[in-house]
N, C-alpha and C positions, 0 to 999 in steps of 0.2 A: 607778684606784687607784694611787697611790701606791707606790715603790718601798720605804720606810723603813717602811710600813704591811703590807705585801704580807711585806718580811723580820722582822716582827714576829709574823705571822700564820704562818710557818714554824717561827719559834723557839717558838709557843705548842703544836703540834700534837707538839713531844717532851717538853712537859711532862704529868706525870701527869696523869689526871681530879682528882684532889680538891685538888693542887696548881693546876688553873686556875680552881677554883671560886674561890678563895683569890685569885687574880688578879683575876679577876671580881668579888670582891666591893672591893677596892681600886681595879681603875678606877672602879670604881660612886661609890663615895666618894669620889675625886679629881674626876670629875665633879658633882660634887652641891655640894663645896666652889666649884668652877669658877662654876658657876651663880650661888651665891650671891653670890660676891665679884661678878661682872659683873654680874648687880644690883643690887647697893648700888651701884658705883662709878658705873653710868647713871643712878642715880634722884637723886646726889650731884648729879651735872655738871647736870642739865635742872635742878634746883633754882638751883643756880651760874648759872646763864644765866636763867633768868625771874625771879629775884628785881635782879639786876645789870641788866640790861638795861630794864626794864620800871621796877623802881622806881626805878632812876634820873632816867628820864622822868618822871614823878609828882612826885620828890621838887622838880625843876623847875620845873615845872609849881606846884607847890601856893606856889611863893618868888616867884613871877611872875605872879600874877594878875592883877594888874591890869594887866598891859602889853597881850594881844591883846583887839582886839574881841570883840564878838559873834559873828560872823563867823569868827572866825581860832579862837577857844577852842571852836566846834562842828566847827569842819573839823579840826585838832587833833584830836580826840576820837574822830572816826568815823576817823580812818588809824589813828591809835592801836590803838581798838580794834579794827579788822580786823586789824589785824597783830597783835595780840594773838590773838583769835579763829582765826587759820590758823594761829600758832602753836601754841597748844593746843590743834586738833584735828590737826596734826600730830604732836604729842607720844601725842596717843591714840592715834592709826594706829600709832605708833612702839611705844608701851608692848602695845597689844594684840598684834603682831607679835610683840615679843618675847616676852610671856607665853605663846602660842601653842607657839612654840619651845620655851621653857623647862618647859612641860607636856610636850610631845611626850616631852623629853626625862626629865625626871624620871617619867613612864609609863614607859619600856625599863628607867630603872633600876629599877621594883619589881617589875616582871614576873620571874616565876621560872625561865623558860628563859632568860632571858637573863644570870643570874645561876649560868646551872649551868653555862655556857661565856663564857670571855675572847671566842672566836674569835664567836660569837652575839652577843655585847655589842656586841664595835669594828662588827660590820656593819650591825646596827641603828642605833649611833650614826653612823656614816658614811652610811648614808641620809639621817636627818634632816638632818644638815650639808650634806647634795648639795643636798637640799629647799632647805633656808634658804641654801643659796648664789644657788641659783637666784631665787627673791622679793627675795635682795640685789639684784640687777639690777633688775628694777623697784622695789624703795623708792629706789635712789641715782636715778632717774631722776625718782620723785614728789619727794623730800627738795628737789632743786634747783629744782623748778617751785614749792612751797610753801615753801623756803627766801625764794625770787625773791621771792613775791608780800609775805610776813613781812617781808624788809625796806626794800623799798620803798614800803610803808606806813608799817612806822615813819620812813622819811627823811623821807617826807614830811608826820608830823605834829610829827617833831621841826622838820622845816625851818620851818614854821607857825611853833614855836613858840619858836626863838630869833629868827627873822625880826619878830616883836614884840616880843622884848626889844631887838632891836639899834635896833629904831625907837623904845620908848620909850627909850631912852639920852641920844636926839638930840633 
């Protein structure tokens, strides 16, 4: 723990009982506000990258049809959507991890002893935070392997697919 945590947890034990319930119920709600802004702003950005990223490809694609084969507009298609496909089921790993979390933690804030002490509160929530620090360490380690595979699919269905535009040109 934490030395700024640890002198937080000193300053809460001269405050009265009904004076930290009072505390307690204000981290409660400064967490609660926490949560929700960091899900919108995650649900904002994953939106911001599959729509950009993806329909851009598409939008390409649907201007250029006629340039790849048969051949090149099926290969095209399957990189596409594999990378599409590990993208979005990484997004689900991603989303249910964090909704995980985000239960865990909105569970402490309804619970009533946790609410009847500050000092009950930060340690319960400092648990869950140990927890999800720890699963941080393996998703940053899946992220990068399913990052990898996402987009070197799409390189190489976009590569497909400007590779037949740059030859129908000529």
């Amino acid at each position: 723990m934490n030395n700024a945590l640890q002198s937080l947890r000193e300053f809460i034990q001269q405050i009265p009982v009904e004076e930290r319930k009072r505390v307690a119920i204000a981290i409660s709600d400064a967490q609660v506000k926490l949560i929700s802004t960091i899900y919108d702003k995650a649900t904002s950005y994953t939106n911001v990258i599959i729509v950009a990223g993806y329909a851009g490809f598409f939008a390409l694609w649907s201007n250029a049809r006629q340039f790849p084969t048969p051949f090149q507009a099926k290969s095209a298609a399957v990189f596409m959507g594999v990378s599409i496909c590990v993208f979005v089921l990484f997004e689900i790993y991603k989303m249910t991890l964090t909704g995980y979390h985000l239960s865990m933690k909105a569970k402490i804030l309804q619970e009533q002893d946790t609410l009847a002490s500050p000092i009950i509160l930060l340690d319960r929530l400092d648990e869950i935070d140990q927890q999800m620090r720890r699963y941080n360490i393996s998703f940053i380690k899946a992220w990068l392997i399913w990052l990898f595979i996402a987009i070197i699919t799409a390189l190489a269905g976009s590569a497909i697919l400007l590779g037949s535009l740059a030859r129908g040109l000529f």
